[in-house]
C-alpha positions as MATLAB code, in Angstrom:
seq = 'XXXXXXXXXXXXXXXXXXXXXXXXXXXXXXXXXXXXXXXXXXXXXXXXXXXXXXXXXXXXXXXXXXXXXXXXXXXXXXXXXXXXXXXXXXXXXX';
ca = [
      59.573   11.056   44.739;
      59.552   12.001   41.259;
      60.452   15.411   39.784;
      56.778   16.360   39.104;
      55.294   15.474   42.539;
      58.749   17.597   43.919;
      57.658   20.387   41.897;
      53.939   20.591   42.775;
      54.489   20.149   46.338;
      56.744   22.979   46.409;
      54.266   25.060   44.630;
      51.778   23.873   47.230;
      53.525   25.794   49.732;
      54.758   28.503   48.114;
      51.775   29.614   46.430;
      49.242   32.145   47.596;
      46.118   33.516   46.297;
      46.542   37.056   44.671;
      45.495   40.048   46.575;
      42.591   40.949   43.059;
      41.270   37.644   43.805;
      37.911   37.574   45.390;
      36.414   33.594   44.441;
      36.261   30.551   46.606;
      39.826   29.083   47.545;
      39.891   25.032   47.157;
      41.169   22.673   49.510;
      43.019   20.749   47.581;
      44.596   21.003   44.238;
      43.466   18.468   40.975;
      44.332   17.384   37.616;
      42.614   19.168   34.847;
      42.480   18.282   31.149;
      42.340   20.526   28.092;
      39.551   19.515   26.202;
      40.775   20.986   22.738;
      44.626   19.838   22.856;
      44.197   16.659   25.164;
      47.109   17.815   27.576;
      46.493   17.172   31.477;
      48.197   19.144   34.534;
      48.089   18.787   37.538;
      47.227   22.344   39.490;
      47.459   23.464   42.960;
      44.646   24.613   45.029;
      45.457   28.188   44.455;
      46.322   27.256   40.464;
      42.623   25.548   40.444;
      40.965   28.321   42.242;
      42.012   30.425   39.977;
      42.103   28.258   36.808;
      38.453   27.821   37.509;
      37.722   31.796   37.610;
      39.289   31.902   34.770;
      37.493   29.538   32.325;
      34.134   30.919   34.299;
      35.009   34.499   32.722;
      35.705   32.983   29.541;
      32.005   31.268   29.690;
      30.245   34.141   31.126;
      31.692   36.496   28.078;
      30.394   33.784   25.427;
      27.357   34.088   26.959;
      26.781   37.753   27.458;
      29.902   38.861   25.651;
      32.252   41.334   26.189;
      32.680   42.968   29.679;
      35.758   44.987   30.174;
      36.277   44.043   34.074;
      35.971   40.434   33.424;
      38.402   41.073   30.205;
      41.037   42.898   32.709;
      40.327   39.694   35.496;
      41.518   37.336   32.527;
      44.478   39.058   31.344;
      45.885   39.535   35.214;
      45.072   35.556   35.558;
      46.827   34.844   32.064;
      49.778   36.925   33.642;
      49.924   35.243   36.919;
      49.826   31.885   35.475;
      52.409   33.175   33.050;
      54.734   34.299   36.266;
      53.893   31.732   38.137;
      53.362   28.145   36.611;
      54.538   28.502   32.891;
      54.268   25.076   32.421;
      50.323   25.148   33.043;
      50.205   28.488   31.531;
      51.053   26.463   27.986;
      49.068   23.329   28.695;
      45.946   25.365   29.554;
      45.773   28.780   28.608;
      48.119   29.538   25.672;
];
């Protein structure tokens, strides 16, 4: 088994959803791309879950713009990521 499939199954079972988190939980994990640097992770379900919530902020405050509660929601997600998978944290959010 290589190093990376080691790693993200032992994420897989460590990992659980933040207690501030109030979205959907998926049931399985999946490999997502960023579109403006071309790099590819693969993410939990809890790292998608919440990857997702994140870039949904981001769109909703494009749209509508600022809101300070979604603001707060994105820097505790950038944090958690941060603590948590740094690795994805600079292939996705940095």
């Amino acid at each position: 088994m290589s190093d990376s499939i080691t790693k993200y199954n032992e994420r897989e079972i460590e990992q659980n959803l933040p207690n501030w988190f109030q979205g959907n939980l998926y049931s399985t994990g999946d490999k997502v791309r960023n579109p403006k640097t071309g790099d590819s992770f693969w993410l939990t379900r809890v790292e998608l879950s919440l990857y997702d919530y994140y870039k949904g902020l981001h769109y909703i405050m494009d749209v509508r713009g600022y809101d300070e509660a979604f603001a707060a929601d994105v820097v505790k997600l950038e944090r958690w990521f941060l603590q948590n998978n740094k690795n994805a944290h600079q292939a996705l959010i940095k």
